[in-house]
BAFI-3210 file (N, C-alpha, C; in Angstrom, 3 decimals, decimal comma, padded with zeros to 6 digits):
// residues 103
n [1|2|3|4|5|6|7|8|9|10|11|12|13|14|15|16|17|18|19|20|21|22|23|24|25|26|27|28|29|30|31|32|33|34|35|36|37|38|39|40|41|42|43|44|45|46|47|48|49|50|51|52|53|54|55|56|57|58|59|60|61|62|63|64|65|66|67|68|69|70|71|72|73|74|75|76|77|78|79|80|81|82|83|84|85|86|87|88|89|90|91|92|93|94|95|96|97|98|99|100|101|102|103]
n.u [000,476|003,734|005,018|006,439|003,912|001,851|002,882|002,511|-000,504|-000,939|-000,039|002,715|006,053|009,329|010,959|009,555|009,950|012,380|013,791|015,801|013,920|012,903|011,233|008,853|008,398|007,970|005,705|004,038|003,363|002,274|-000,274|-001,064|-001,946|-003,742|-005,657|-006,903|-007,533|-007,589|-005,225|-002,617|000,353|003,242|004,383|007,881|010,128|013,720|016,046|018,612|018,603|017,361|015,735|015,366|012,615|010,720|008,560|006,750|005,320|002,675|002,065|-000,756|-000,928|000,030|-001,241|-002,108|000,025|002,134|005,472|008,004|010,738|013,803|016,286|019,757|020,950|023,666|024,171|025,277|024,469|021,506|020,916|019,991|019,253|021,868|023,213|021,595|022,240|025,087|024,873|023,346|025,497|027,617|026,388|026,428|028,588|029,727|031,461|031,212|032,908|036,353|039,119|041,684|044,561|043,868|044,178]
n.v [008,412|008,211|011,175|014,434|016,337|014,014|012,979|014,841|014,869|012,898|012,803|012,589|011,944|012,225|010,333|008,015|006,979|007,586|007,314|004,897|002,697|000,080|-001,802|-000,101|001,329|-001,141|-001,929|000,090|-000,213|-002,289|-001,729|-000,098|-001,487|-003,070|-001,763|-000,482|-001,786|-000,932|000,707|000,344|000,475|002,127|005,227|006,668|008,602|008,025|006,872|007,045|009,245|011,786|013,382|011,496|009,384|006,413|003,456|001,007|-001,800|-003,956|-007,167|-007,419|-005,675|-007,100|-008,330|-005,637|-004,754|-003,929|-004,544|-003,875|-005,090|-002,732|-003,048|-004,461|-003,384|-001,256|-001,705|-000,826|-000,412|000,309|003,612|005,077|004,015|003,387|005,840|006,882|004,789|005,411|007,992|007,485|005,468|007,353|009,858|008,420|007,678|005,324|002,121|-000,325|-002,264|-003,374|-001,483|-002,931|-002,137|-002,394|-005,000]
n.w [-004,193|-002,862|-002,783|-003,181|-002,792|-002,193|-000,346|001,943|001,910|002,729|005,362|006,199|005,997|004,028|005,490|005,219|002,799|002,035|004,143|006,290|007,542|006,681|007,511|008,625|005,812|004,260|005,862|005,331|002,325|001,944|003,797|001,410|-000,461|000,232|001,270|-001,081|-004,098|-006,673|-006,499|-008,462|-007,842|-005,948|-006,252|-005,795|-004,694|-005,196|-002,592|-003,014|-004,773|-004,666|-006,448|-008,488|-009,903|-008,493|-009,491|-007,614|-008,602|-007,670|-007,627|-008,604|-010,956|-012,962|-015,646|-016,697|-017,783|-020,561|-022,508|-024,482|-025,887|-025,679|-026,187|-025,328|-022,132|-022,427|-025,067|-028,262|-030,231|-030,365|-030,140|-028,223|-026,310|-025,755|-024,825|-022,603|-021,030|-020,347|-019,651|-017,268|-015,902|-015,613|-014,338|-011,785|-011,823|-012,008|-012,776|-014,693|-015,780|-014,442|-014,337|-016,589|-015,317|-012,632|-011,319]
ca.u [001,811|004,595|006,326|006,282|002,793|001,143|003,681|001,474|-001,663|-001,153|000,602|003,749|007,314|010,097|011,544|008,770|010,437|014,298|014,693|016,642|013,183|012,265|009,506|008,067|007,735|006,735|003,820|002,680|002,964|001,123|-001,614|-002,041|-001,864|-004,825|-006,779|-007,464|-007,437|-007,450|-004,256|-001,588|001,627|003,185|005,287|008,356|011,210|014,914|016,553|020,005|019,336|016,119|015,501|014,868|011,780|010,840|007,165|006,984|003,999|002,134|001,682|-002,190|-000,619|000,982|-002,113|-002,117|001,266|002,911|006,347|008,470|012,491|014,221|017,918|020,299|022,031|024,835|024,050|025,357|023,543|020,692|021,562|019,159|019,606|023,519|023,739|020,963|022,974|026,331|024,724|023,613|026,682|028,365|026,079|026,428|029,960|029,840|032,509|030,845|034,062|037,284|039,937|042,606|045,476|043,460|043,433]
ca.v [008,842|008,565|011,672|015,318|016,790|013,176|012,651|016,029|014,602|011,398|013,386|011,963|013,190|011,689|009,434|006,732|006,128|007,755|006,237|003,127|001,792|-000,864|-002,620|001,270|001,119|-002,127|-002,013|001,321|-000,723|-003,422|-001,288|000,347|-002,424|-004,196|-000,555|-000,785|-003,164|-000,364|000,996|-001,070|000,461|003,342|005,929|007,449|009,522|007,511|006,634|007,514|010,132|011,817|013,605|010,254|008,925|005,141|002,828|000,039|-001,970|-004,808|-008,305|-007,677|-005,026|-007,736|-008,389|-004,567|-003,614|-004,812|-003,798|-004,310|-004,826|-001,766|-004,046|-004,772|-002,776|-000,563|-002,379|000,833|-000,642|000,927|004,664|006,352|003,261|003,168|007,419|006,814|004,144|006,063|009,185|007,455|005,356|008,729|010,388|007,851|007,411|003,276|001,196|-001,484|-003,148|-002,711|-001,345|-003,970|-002,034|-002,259|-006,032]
ca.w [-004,530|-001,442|-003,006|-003,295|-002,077|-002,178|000,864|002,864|001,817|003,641|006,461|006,655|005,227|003,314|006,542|004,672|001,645|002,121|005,675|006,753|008,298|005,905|008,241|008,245|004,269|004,222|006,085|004,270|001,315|002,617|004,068|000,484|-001,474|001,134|001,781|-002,506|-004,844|-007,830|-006,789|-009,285|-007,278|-005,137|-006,925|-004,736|-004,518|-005,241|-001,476|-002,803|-005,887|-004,857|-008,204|-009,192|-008,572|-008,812|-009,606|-007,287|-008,868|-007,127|-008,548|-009,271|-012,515|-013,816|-016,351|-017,307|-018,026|-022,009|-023,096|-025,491|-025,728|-026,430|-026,449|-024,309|-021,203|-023,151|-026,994|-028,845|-031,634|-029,794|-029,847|-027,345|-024,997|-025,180|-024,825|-021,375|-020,221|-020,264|-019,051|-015,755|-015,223|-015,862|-013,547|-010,552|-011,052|-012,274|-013,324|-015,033|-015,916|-013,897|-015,711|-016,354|-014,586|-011,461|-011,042]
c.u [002,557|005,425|006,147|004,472|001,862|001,599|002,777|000,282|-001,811|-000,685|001,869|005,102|008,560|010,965|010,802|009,448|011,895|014,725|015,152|015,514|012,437|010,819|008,880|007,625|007,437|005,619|003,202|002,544|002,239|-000,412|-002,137|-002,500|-003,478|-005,989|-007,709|-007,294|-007,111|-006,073|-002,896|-000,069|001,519|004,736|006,208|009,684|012,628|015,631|017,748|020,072|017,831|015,270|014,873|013,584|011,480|009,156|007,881|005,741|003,724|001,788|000,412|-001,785|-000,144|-000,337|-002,566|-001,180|001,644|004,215|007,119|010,213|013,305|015,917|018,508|021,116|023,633|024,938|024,372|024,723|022,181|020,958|021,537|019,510|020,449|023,237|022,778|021,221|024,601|026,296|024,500|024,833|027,658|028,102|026,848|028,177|030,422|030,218|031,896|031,581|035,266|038,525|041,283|043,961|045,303|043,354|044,874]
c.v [009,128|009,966|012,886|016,238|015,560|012,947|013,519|015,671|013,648|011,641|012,620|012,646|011,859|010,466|008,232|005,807|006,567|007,333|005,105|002,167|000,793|-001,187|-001,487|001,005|000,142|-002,380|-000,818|000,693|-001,965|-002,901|-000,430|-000,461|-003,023|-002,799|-000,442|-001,149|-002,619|000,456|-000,143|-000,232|001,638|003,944|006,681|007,764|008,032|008,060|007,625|008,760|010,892|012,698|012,952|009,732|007,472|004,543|001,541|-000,815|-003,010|-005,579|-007,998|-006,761|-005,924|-007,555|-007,007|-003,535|-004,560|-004,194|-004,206|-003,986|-003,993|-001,937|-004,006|-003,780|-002,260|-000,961|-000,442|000,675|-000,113|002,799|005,490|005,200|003,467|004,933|007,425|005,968|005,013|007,327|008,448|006,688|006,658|009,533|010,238|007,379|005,590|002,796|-000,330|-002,583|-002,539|-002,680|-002,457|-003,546|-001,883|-003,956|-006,577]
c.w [-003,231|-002,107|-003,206|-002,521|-001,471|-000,762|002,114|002,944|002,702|005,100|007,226|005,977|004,505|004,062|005,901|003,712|001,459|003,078|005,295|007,354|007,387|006,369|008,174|006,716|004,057|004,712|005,448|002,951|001,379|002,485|002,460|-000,577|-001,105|001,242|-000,314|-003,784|-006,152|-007,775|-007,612|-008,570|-006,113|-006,445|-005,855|-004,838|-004,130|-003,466|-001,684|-003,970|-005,873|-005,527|-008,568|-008,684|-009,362|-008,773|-008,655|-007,527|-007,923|-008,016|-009,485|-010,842|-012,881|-015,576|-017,413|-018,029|-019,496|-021,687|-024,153|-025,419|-026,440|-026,922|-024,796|-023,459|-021,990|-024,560|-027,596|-030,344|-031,200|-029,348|-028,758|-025,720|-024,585|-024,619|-023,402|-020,530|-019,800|-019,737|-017,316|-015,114|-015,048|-014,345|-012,146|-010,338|-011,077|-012,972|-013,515|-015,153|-015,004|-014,723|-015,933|-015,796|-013,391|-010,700|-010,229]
res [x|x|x|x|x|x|x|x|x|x|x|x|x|x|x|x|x|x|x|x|x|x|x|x|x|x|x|x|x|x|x|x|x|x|x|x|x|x|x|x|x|x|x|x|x|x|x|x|x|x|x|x|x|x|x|x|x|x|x|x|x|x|x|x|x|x|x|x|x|x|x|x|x|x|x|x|x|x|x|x|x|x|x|x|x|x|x|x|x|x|x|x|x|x|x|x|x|x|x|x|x|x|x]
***
């Protein structure tokens, strides 16, 4: 886990996965991906909302993960989807469409 205590354990700090150093997080995800074969991702703290935290899996989970389609991106025929889509555009402040007196 890159994120909360898992981050102390490994002795490193949040510059891993909230920095600007890409080539830095890519090779730690490299080296954990290559150090064991039973890890299926890294779990880590959102760059820009870091509340949030994010799974980044590795190809080899493909074989272990199912899901199933809960609808489409804002379908309000979907109640719990549309009302968790509209809360984080809400949140983040996102204009999905632009309003037509802006064009």
């Amino acid at each position: 886990m890159l994120a909360d205590d898992g981050l102390v354990r490994l002795g490193v700090d949040q510059r891993l996965t909230l920095g600007d150093d890409y080539e830095l997080s890519k090779n730690w995800s490299q080296a954990i991906h290559d150090k064991d074969p039973n890890i299926d991702g890294i779990y880590y703290a959102a760059r820009n909302a870091s509340r949030n935290y994010l799974v980044a899996l590795f190809d080899r989970s493909e074989q272990k993960l199912s899901y199933r389609i809960w609808g489409r991106l804002g379908d309000d025929g979907v109640a719990d989807l549309f009302t968790a889509t509209v809360s984080v555009l809400k949140r983040f402040d996102i204009n999905l469409m632009p309003d037509p007196g802006e064009r």
